[in-house]
Every structure is written in structure tokens, then in C-alpha cells.
C-alpha positions, 0 to 999 in steps of 0.5 A, a space after each residue: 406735346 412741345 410744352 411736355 417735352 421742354 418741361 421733361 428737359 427743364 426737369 431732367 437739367 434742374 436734376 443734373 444740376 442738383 445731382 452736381 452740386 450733391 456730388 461736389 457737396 460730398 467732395 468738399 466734405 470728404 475734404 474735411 473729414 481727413 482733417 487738418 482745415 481750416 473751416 471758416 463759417 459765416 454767421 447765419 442768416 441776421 437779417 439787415 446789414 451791420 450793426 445799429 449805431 451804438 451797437 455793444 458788444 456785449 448787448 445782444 439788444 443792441 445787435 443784429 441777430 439771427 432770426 428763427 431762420 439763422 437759428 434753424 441754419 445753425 442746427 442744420 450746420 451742426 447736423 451737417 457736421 455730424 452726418 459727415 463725421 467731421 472732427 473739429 479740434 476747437 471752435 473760434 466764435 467772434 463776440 458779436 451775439 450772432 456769431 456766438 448763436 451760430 456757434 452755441 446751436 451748430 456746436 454747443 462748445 466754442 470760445 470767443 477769438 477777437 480776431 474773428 470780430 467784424 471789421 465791416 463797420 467804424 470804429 471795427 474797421 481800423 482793426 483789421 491788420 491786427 486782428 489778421 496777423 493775430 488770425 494768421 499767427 494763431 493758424 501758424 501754430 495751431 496743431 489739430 492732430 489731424 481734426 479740424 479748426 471751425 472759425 464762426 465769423 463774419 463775411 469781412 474776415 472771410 473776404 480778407 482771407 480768402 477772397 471768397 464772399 459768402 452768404 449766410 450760414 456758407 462753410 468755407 473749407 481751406 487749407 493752412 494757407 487760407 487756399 479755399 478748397 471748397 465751399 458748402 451752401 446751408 440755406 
């Protein structure tokens, strides 16, 4: 009997906390769907970390991809979009192969942005202040008339933007500042 009882409250807190996350899920896309965010996604899931030494750029053989996973994350973030009703002005990919594949699956139509490249790794890592100035001055002008600009990055560029450190696939909703309003899990 004592064994029913904590399984029947173990059940009910893992439903409450379900349930929580749903409900801050919907607030978080309730946020978007009025328009002007900036909507930063990291790449879905590739499996590993960084790049094969002598990666290149424009050689998805010599990158570290998304797997059936990642690609099936990218569909669901486009999905996600959809049933929200979601209004995106434009999307931003950096160049690397497995930003592009999120991309090309969650949305179909993006340009690449060089500021969104990764600077997690040598030589890419000096890189960073221009890149983020050119990011910055890019937002600064920007006018979405009331939609919203998706960025498909790298969890660097998130991190130095914003100081949120996403997983794989994760939506970063902020403002025009970078301010983190909220944040949505896709695995």
C-alpha cells in the first residue's frame, strides 16, 4: 500500500511539472507570436564537439553533421513554428553545414550570415568581436514590422550574446537587446 501511495505521488509531481513547463512553453511562444524577437536557435543535435581539424566551410564531409536525430529536431522546430503561428521576417544561418541543415529542414528558405559562424574553436575564435559588432549593427537596424528575425547559430554566439547556454536544437526568444525572454526545449 505504502509503495501505491508514493508511486501515485511520484506520478502526480512528474504531471505537475509537465503540465508547468507546457504552460511556460505556451508563454514563451505567446511572446513570439506578437512579433519583433529575436529568436536565436542553436543547431540541432551533431553529435561530438567542434569541428575535425582541417575542417572547411564549404565541405560538409569535413564537418560534424546532424544525425537522423538533429534532422527530425529540425522538422519538429519547424512544426513548432507553424502550430504557434509564428511570423519570421527572415532567417539567418551561419555557414557551417549543420546550421544550414537545421535551417533548410525547420524552414526551407534562409541566407547564410557570417556573423553567426562559430568561434568556438582556432582559428574561428579570434573572430568573435567582429562578428558581434557586425551581429549587433545588423539587429540595430533591422525592421521586422512586427515579425520575427530567426538566427540559426552556434551555442558561442548564443553565449556571448545573451549568457544563456543552450542544447541542442534549444530556441532562445529575446528582445532587440539580447535580453533572454524565454527559452523552449526541442528534444
Amino acid at each position: 500500500m505504502k509503495n501505491k501511495i508514493i508511486s501515485l505521488i511520484l506520478k502526480l509531481l512528474f504531471f505537475f511539472i509537465f503540465t508547468l513547463q507546457l504552460n511556460a512553453s505556451d508563454q514563451v511562444w505567446n511572446l513570439a507570436e506578437k512579433g519583433n524577437k529575436i529568436i536565436l536557435i542553436r543547431h540541432s543535435l551533431a553529435p561530438g564537439g567542434g569541428d575535425p581539424p582541417g575542417f572547411k566551410i564549404d565541405d560538409c564531409d569535413t564537418q560534424r553533421n546532424l544525425n537522423r536525430k538533429g534532422i527530425n529536431q529540425s522538422k519538429k522546430i519547424g512544426k513548432l513554428f507553424k502550430k504557434n503561428k509564428i511570423i519570421i521576417d527572415q532567417v539567418l544561418s551561419s555557414q557551417w553545414c549543420r546550421c544550414k541543415d537545421t535551417a533548410k529542414y525547420a524552414f526551407g528558405n534562409f541566407k547564410e550570415f557570417t556573423a553567426l559562424n562559430s568561434t568556438f574553436q582556432s582559428p574561428y575564435n579570434k573572430n568573435e568581436p567582429k562578428q558581434l559588432k557586425e551581429l549587433y549593427n545588423f539587429v540595430k537596424k533591422w525592421d521586422g514590422k512586427g515579425r520575427n528575425l530567426v538566427l540559426v547559430t552556434h551555442y558561442s554566439i548564443i553565449t556571448s550574446v545573451t549568457n544563456a547556454v543552450p542544447s541542442s536544437g534549444e530556441i532562445v526568444i529575446t528582445n532587440r537587446n539580447f535580453e533572454v525572454l524565454g527559452t523552449i526545449q526541442t528534444d
